[in-house]
C-alpha positions as CSV (number, residue, x, y, z in Angstrom):
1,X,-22.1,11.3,25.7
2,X,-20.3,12.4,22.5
3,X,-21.7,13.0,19.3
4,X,-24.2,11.1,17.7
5,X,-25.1,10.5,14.1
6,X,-27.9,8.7,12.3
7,X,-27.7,5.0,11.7
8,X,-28.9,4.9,8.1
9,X,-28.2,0.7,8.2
10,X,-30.9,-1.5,9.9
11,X,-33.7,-4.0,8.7
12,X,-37.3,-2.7,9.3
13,X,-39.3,-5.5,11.4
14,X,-41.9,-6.9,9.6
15,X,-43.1,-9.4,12.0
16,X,-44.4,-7.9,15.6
17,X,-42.3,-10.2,18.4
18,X,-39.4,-10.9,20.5
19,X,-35.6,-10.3,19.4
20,X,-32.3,-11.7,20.6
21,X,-29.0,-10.0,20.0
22,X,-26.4,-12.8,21.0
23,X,-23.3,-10.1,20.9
24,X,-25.4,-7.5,22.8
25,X,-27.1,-10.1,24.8
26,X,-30.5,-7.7,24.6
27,X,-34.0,-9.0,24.0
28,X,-35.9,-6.3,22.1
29,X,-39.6,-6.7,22.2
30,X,-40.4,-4.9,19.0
31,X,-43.9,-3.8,16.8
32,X,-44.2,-3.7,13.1
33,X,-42.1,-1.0,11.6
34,X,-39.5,-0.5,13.9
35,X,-35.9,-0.9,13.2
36,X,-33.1,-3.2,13.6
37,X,-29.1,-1.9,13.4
38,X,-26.7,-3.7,11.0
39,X,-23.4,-4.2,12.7
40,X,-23.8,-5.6,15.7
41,X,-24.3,-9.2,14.9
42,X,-27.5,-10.7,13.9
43,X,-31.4,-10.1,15.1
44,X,-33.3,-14.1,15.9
45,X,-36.7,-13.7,16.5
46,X,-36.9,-15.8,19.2
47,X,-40.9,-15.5,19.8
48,X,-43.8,-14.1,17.8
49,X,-45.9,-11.3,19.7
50,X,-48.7,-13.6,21.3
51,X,-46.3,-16.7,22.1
52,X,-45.6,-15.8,25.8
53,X,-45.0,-13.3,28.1
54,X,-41.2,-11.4,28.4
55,X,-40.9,-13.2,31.4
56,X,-41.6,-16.7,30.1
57,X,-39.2,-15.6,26.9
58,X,-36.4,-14.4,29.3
59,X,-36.6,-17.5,30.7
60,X,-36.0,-19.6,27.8
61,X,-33.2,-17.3,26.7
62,X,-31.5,-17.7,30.1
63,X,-32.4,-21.6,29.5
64,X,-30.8,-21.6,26.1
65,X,-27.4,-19.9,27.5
66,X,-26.9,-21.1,30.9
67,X,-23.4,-18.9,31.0
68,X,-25.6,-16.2,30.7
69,X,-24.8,-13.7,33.4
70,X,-28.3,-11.7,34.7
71,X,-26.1,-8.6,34.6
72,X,-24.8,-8.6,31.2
73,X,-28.8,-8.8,30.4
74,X,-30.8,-6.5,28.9
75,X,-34.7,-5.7,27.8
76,X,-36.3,-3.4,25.4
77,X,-39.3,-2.8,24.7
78,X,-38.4,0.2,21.8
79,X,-36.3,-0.4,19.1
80,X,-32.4,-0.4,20.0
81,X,-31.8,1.6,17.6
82,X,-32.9,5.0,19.0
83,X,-33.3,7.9,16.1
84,X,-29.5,9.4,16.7
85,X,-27.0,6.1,17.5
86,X,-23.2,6.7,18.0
87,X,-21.2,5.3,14.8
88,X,-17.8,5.4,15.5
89,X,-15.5,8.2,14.6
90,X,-16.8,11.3,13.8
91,X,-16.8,12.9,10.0
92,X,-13.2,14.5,9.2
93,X,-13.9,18.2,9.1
94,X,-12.3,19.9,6.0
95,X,-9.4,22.2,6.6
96,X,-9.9,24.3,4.2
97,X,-13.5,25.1,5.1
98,X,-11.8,26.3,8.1
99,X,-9.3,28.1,6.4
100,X,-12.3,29.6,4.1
101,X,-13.7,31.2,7.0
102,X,-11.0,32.4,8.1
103,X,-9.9,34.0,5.5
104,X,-13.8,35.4,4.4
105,X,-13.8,36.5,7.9
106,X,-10.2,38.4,7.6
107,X,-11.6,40.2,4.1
108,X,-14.3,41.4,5.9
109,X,-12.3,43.2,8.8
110,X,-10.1,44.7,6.4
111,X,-13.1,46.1,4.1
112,X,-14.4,47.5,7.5
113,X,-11.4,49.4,8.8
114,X,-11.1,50.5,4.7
115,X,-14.0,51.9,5.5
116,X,-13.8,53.4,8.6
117,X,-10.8,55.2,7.2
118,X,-12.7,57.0,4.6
Protein backbone atom coordinates (compact mmCIF):
# COMPACT_ATOMS: atom_id res chain seq x y z
CA UNK A 1 0.00 0.00 0.00
CA UNK A 2 1.42 3.49 -0.81
CA UNK A 3 1.11 6.40 1.16
CA UNK A 4 -1.83 7.42 2.98
CA UNK A 5 -3.05 10.86 4.04
CA UNK A 6 -5.93 12.06 6.14
CA UNK A 7 -9.33 12.57 4.66
CA UNK A 8 -10.27 15.87 6.21
CA UNK A 9 -13.80 15.73 3.91
CA UNK A 10 -16.68 13.45 5.29
CA UNK A 11 -20.14 14.07 7.01
CA UNK A 12 -20.26 12.92 10.69
CA UNK A 13 -23.44 10.40 11.16
CA UNK A 14 -25.87 11.66 13.17
CA UNK A 15 -28.37 8.98 12.97
CA UNK A 16 -27.13 5.32 14.19
CA UNK A 17 -28.21 2.85 11.06
CA UNK A 18 -27.49 1.23 7.83
CA UNK A 19 -25.59 3.02 4.79
CA UNK A 20 -25.52 2.31 1.03
CA UNK A 21 -22.77 3.52 -1.25
CA UNK A 22 -24.27 2.87 -4.82
CA UNK A 23 -20.63 3.63 -6.57
CA UNK A 24 -18.80 1.54 -3.91
CA UNK A 25 -21.62 -0.86 -3.66
CA UNK A 26 -20.70 -1.13 0.38
CA UNK A 27 -23.28 -1.17 3.14
CA UNK A 28 -21.71 0.42 6.18
CA UNK A 29 -23.49 -0.29 9.44
CA UNK A 30 -22.53 2.77 11.30
CA UNK A 31 -23.03 4.39 15.15
CA UNK A 32 -23.44 7.96 16.04
CA UNK A 33 -20.29 9.93 15.42
CA UNK A 34 -18.64 8.06 12.94
CA UNK A 35 -17.67 9.38 9.60
CA UNK A 36 -18.67 9.37 6.05
CA UNK A 37 -16.08 10.34 2.98
CA UNK A 38 -16.97 13.03 0.43
CA UNK A 39 -16.04 11.94 -3.02
CA UNK A 40 -17.22 8.83 -3.61
CA UNK A 41 -20.75 9.40 -4.47
CA UNK A 42 -23.52 9.77 -2.00
CA UNK A 43 -24.28 7.92 1.60
CA UNK A 44 -28.57 6.71 1.73
CA UNK A 45 -29.42 5.53 4.86
CA UNK A 46 -31.15 2.74 3.84
CA UNK A 47 -32.39 1.47 7.51
CA UNK A 48 -32.36 2.98 10.94
CA UNK A 49 -30.39 0.85 13.69
CA UNK A 50 -33.44 -1.23 15.09
CA UNK A 51 -35.28 -1.81 11.61
CA UNK A 52 -33.77 -5.29 10.80
CA UNK A 53 -30.97 -7.34 10.89
CA UNK A 54 -27.83 -6.86 8.15
CA UNK A 55 -28.99 -9.88 6.69
CA UNK A 56 -32.65 -8.87 6.22
CA UNK A 57 -31.01 -5.23 4.87
CA UNK A 58 -28.64 -7.02 2.45
CA UNK A 59 -31.42 -8.60 1.21
CA UNK A 60 -33.43 -5.69 0.26
CA UNK A 61 -30.37 -4.07 -1.20
CA UNK A 62 -29.77 -7.15 -3.44
CA UNK A 63 -33.71 -6.82 -4.03
CA UNK A 64 -33.52 -3.19 -4.97
CA UNK A 65 -30.47 -3.97 -7.63
CA UNK A 66 -31.02 -7.27 -9.02
CA UNK A 67 -27.76 -6.61 -11.37
CA UNK A 68 -26.12 -6.60 -8.24
CA UNK A 69 -23.21 -9.01 -8.36
CA UNK A 70 -22.58 -10.84 -4.60
CA UNK A 71 -18.88 -10.22 -5.40
CA UNK A 72 -18.78 -6.72 -6.08
CA UNK A 73 -20.48 -6.56 -2.43
CA UNK A 74 -19.28 -5.40 0.47
CA UNK A 75 -20.14 -4.94 4.47
CA UNK A 76 -18.90 -2.77 7.24
CA UNK A 77 -19.55 -2.62 10.28
CA UNK A 78 -16.73 0.54 11.02
CA UNK A 79 -16.79 3.53 9.23
CA UNK A 80 -15.20 3.31 5.60
CA UNK A 81 -13.44 5.93 6.19
CA UNK A 82 -10.52 4.40 8.27
CA UNK A 83 -8.36 7.31 10.21
CA UNK A 84 -5.45 7.43 7.26
CA UNK A 85 -7.44 6.94 3.60
CA UNK A 86 -5.43 7.14 0.27
CA UNK A 87 -6.26 10.57 -1.63
CA UNK A 88 -4.87 10.55 -4.74
CA UNK A 89 -1.52 11.95 -5.61
CA UNK A 90 0.81 12.55 -3.10
CA UNK A 91 1.86 16.38 -1.94
CA UNK A 92 4.65 17.83 -4.54
CA UNK A 93 7.79 18.02 -2.37
CA UNK A 94 9.60 21.37 -2.80
CA UNK A 95 12.89 21.41 -4.56
CA UNK A 96 14.37 23.77 -2.96
CA UNK A 97 13.85 22.31 0.49
CA UNK A 98 15.88 19.67 -0.98
CA UNK A 99 18.33 21.78 -2.34
CA UNK A 100 18.35 23.58 1.32
CA UNK A 101 19.62 20.58 2.74
CA UNK A 102 21.80 19.98 0.67
CA UNK A 103 23.51 22.86 0.60
CA UNK A 104 23.15 23.28 4.85
CA UNK A 105 24.52 19.94 4.80
CA UNK A 106 27.60 20.89 2.28
CA UNK A 107 28.38 24.19 4.78
CA UNK A 108 28.63 21.93 7.48
CA UNK A 109 31.30 19.55 5.88
CA UNK A 110 33.28 22.31 4.88
CA UNK A 111 33.18 24.18 8.44
CA UNK A 112 34.33 20.63 9.68
CA UNK A 113 37.40 19.92 7.51
CA UNK A 114 38.14 24.11 8.26
CA UNK A 115 38.43 22.79 11.31
CA UNK A 116 40.13 19.85 11.25
CA UNK A 117 42.78 21.89 9.44
CA UNK A 118 43.49 24.18 12.25
Amino acid sequence: MGRTWPNVDATTVRTPGYYWNERLKKLARLSAGEKLPHGVGPWQLIAHEHEGSSSEVTRRIFDRHPGLAINDFTYTTTSPLPRRLPMGDPPRRRPLAAVSVLIGAGALLLALARAAKV
